[in-house]
Residue frames as a rotation matrix with the C-alpha (Angstrom) as fourth column:
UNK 1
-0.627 -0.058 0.777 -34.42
0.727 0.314 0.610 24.24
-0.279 0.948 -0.154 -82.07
UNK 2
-0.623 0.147 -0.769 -35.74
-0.255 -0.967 0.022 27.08
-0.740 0.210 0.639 -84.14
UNK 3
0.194 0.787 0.585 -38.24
0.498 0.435 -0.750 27.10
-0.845 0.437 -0.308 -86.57
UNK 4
-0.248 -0.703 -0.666 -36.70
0.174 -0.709 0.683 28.77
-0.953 0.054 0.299 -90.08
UNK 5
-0.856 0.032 -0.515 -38.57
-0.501 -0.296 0.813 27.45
-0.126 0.955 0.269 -92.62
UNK 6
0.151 0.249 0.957 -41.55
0.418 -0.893 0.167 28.64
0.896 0.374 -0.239 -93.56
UNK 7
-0.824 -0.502 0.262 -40.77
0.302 -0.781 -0.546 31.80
0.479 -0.371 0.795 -91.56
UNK 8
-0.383 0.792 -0.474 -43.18
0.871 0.140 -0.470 32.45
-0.306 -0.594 -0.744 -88.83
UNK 9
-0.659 0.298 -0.690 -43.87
-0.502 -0.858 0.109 36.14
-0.559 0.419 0.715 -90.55
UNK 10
-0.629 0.540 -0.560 -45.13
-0.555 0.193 0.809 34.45
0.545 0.819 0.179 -93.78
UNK 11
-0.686 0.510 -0.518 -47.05
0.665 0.730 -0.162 31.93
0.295 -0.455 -0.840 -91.57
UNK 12
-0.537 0.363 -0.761 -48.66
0.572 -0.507 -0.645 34.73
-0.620 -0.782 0.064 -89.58
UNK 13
-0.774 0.395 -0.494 -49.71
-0.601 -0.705 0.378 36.17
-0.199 0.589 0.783 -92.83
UNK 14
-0.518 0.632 -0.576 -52.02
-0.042 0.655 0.755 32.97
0.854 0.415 -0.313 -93.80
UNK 15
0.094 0.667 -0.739 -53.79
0.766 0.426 0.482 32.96
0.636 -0.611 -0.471 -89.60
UNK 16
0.636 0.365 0.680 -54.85
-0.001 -0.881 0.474 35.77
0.772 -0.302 -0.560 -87.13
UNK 17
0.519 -0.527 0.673 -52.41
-0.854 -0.287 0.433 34.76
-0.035 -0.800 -0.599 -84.35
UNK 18
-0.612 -0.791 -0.029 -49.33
-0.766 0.601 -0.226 32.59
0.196 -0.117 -0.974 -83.08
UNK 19
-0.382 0.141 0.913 -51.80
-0.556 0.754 -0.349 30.83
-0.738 -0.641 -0.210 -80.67
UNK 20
0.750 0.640 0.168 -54.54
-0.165 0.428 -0.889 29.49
-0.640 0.639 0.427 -84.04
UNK 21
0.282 -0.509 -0.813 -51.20
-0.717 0.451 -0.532 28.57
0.637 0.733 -0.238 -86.24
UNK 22
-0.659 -0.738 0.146 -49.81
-0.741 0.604 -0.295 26.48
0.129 -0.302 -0.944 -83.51
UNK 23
0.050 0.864 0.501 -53.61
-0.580 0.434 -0.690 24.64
-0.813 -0.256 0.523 -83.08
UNK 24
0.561 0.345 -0.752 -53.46
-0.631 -0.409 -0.659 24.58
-0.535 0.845 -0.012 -86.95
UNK 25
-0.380 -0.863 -0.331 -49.87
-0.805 0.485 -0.340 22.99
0.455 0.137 -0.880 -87.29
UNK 26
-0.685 -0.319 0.655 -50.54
-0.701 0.535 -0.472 20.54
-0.200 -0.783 -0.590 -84.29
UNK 27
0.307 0.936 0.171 -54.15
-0.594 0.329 -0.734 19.26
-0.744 0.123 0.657 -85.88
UNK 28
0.708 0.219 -0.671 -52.45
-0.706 0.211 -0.676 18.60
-0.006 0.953 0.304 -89.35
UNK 29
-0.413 -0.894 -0.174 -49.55
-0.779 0.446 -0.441 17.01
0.472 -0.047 -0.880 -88.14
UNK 30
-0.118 0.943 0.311 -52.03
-0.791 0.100 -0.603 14.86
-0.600 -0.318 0.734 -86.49
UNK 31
0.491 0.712 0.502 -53.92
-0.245 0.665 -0.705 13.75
-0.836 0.223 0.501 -88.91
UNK 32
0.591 -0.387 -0.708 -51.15
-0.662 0.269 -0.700 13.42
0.461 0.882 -0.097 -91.56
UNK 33
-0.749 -0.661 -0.041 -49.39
-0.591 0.695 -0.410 10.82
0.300 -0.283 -0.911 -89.10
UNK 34
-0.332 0.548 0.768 -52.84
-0.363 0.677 -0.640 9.03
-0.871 -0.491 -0.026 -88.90
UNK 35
-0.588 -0.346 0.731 -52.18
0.673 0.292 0.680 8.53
-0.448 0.892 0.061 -92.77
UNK 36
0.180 0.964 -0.196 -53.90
0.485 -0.261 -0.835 11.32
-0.856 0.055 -0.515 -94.12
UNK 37
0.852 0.075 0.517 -53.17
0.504 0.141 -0.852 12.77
-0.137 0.987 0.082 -97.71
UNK 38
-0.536 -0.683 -0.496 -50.21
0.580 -0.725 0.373 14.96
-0.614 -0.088 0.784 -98.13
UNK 39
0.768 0.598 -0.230 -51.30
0.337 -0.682 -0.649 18.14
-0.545 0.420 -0.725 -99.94
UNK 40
0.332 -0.735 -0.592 -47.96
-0.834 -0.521 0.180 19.05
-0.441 0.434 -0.786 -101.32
UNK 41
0.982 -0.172 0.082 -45.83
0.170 0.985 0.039 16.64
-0.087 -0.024 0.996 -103.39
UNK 42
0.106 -0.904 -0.415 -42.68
0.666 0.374 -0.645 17.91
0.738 -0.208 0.642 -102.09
UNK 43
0.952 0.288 -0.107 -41.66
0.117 -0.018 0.993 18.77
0.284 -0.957 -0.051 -98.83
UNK 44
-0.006 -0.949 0.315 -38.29
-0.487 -0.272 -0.830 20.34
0.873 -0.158 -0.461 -97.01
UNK 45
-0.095 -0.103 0.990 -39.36
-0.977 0.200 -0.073 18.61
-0.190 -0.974 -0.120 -93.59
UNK 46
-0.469 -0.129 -0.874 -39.28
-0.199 0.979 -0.037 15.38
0.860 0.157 -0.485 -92.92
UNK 47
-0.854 0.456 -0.252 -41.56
0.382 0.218 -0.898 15.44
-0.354 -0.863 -0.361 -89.76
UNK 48
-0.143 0.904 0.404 -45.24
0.781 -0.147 0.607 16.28
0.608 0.402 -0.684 -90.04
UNK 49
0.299 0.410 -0.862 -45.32
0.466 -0.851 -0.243 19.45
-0.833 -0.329 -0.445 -88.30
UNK 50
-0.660 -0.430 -0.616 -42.50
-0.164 -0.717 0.677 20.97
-0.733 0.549 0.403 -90.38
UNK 51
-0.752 0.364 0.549 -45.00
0.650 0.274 0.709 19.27
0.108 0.890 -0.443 -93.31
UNK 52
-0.155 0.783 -0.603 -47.74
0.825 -0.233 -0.515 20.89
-0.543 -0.577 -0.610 -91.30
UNK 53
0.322 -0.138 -0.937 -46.38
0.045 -0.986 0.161 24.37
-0.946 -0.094 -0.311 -91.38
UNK 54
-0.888 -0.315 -0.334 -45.47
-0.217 -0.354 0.910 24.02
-0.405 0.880 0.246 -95.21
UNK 55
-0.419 0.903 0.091 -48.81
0.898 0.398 0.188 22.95
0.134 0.160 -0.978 -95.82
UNK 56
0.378 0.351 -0.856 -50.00
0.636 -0.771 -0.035 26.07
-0.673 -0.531 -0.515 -93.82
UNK 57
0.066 -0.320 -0.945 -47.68
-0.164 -0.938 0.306 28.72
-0.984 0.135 -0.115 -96.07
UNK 58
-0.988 0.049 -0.147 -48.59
-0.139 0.139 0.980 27.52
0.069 0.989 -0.130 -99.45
UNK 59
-0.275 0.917 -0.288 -52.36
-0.932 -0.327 -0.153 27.91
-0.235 0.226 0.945 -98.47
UNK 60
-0.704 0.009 -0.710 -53.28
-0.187 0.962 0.198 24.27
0.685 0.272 -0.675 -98.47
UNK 61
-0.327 0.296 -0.897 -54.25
0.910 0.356 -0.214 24.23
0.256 -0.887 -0.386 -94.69
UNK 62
-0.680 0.044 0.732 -56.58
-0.129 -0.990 -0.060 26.85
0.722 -0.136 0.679 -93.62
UNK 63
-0.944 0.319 -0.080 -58.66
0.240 0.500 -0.832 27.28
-0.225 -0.805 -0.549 -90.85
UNK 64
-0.556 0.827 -0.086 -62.50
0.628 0.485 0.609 26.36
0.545 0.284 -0.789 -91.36
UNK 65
-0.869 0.063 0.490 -64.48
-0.052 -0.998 0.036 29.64
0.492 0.006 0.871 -90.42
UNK 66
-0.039 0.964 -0.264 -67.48
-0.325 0.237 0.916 28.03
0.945 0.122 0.304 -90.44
UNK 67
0.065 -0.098 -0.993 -66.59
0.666 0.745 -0.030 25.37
0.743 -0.660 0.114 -87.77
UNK 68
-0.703 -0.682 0.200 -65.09
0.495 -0.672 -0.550 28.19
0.510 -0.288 0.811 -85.88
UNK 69
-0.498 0.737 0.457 -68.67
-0.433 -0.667 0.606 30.44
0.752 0.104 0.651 -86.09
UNK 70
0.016 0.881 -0.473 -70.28
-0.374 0.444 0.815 27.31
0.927 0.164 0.336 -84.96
UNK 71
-0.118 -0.490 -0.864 -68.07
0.643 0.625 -0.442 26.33
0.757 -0.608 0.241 -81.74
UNK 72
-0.671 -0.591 0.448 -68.14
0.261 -0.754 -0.603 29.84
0.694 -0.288 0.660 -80.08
C-alpha cells in the first residue's frame, strides 16, 4: 500500500526529514485514537494516520521546537 494522499513531497515541505514526519504521523495517530480532538472537520482517510498525515499538510500538526531544544 502506497501512501498518495497528502503527497510525501508536500509533507516533507511542513518537517526536516522522512524519519521526524513518520515520529510526527505515528504520535498523532496515537493520540487521536486515545480520543483526542480532530483538528480538521473533514478528512479523506478514515484511519488516524492517513488523519495524521492530513493534519500534518494543512499545518495543524507541527513539531514542538522547544520540546525538541530541551530533549537533546
Amino acid at each position: 500500500m502506497r501512501v498518495t494522499y497528502p503527497s510525501i513531497d508536500k509533507l516533507l515541505d511542513r518537517v526536516d526529514s522522512r524519519y521526524s514526519l513518520s515520529v510526527l504521523a505515528a504520535k498523532r495517530a496515537h493520540e487521536l485514537e486515545a480520543g483526542d480532538p480532530e483538528a480538521l472537520k473533514n478528512y479523506k482517510s478514515q484511519k488516524s494516520v492517513g488523519k495524521a498525515l492530513e493534519e500534518i499538510e494543512a499545518g495543524k500538526v507541527t513539531i514542538d521546537q522547544k520540546h525538541r531544544e530541551v530533549n537533546q
